[in-house]
Every structure is written in C-alpha cells, then in structure tokens.
Wavefront OBJ file of the C-alpha trace (Angstrom):
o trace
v 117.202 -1.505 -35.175
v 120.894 -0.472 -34.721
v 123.785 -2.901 -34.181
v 124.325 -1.764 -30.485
v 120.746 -2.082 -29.830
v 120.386 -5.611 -30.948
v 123.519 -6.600 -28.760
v 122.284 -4.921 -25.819
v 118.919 -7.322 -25.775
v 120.842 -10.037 -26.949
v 123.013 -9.430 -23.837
v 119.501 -9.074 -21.627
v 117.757 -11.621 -23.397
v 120.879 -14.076 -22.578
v 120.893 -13.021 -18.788
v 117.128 -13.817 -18.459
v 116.478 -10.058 -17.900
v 113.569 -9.622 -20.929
v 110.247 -11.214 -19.863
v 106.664 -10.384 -19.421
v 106.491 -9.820 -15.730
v 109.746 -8.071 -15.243
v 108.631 -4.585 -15.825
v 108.762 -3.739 -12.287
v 112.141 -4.784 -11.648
v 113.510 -3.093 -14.752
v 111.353 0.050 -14.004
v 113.279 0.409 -10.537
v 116.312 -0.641 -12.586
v 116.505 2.118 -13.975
v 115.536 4.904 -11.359
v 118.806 3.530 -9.938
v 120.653 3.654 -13.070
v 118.926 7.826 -13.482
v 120.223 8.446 -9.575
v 123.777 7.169 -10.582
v 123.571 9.470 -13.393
v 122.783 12.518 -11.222
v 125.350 11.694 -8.871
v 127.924 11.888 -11.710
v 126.442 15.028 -13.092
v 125.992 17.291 -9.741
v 128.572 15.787 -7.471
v 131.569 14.093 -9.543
v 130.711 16.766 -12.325
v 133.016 14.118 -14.275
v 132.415 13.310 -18.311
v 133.911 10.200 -18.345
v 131.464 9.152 -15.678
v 128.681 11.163 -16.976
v 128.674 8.887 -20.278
v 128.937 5.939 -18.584
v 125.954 6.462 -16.072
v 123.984 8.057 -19.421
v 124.815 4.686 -20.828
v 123.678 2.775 -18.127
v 120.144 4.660 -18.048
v 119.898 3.637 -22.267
v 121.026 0.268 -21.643
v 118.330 -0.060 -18.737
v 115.574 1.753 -20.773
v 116.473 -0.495 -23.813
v 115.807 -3.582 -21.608
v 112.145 -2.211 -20.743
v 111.078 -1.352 -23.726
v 112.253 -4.959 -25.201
v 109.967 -6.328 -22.489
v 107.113 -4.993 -24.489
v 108.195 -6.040 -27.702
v 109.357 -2.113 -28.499
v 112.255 -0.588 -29.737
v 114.481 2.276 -28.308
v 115.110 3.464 -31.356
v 111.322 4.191 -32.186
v 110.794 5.180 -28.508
v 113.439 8.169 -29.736
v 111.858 9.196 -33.072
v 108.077 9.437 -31.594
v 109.773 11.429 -28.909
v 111.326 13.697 -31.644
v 108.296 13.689 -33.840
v 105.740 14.578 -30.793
v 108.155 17.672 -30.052
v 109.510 18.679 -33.775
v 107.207 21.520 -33.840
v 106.734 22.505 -30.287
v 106.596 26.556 -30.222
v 107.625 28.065 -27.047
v 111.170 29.368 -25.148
v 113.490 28.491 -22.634
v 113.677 30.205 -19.155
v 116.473 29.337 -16.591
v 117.576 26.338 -19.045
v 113.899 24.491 -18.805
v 112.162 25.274 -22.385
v 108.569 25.855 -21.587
v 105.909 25.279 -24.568
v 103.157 27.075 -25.551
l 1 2 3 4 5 6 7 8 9 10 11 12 13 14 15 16 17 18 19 20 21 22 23 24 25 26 27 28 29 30 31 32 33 34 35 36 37 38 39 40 41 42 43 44 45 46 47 48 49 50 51 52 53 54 55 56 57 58 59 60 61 62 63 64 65 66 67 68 69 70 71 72 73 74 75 76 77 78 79 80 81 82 83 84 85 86 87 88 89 90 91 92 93 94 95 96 97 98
C-alpha cells in the first residue's frame, strides 16, 4: 500500500468515517465528490480545480474500499489487468471493445 494511501485511511479511520455499515453514506459520498468533479471539468474547465475534485473522488473511493477491508491500489491493478488486453477502437473519444 502506498504512503498516501495509508494516510488517507488513517485520516478516515481517525474521523470515524471507516466502518461496516457506512457503505451507503460513503457510496453517496462520493457521487457528490464525481458531480464536483464534472462541474470543474465542463463548466470551470479549470486544472487546478480539476485535480482537486479528481482527488476528492480517490480520497472518497479510498474510504469505501477500506470499509471492506480492500485496497485502492489493488482496486487499480485488477482494473488494469481485466482491460490489458482488451481489442477494440475508439469512436468519438469512447473506446468500444470487441
């Protein structure tokens, strides 16, 4: 697990944010924390902002995860392993697969 990682649920963990039974709340958590992030990208268009709000969403989906005991790190090399070898192309910036 990285450094960052283990401060952010240290950070949770201290606030009383990780624990079985808060899935919902962190769940809608972050669906806020995702809206925030497309207001930054479609109306502020602003970078600064955009990291911050992208931050947000990791920081949100890293408290989830730690709920069930998982890690975002692994979360983000299954994700990379299931789609490593994914054949297909891109149309209109959306990559379809075969």
């Amino acid at each position: 697990m990285k450094s960052t990682e283990k401060k952010v649920i240290a950070w949770a963990t201290e606030k009383g944010i990780i624990f079985k039974g808060n899935e919902q709340a962190q769940f809608y958590k972050l669906h806020e924390e995702v809206n925030e992030l497309a207001e930054a990208v479609f109306q502020k268009k602003d970078e600064a902002e955009i990291l911050l709000e992208a931050g947000d969403v990791v920081v949100v989906l890293t408290n989830l995860l730690a709920i069930f005991d998982l890690s975002i790190t692994d979360a983000f090399e299954a994700a990379y392993q299931k789609i490593k070898n994914r054949k297909g192309k891109t149309q209109n910036g959306t990559f379809i697969k075969d």
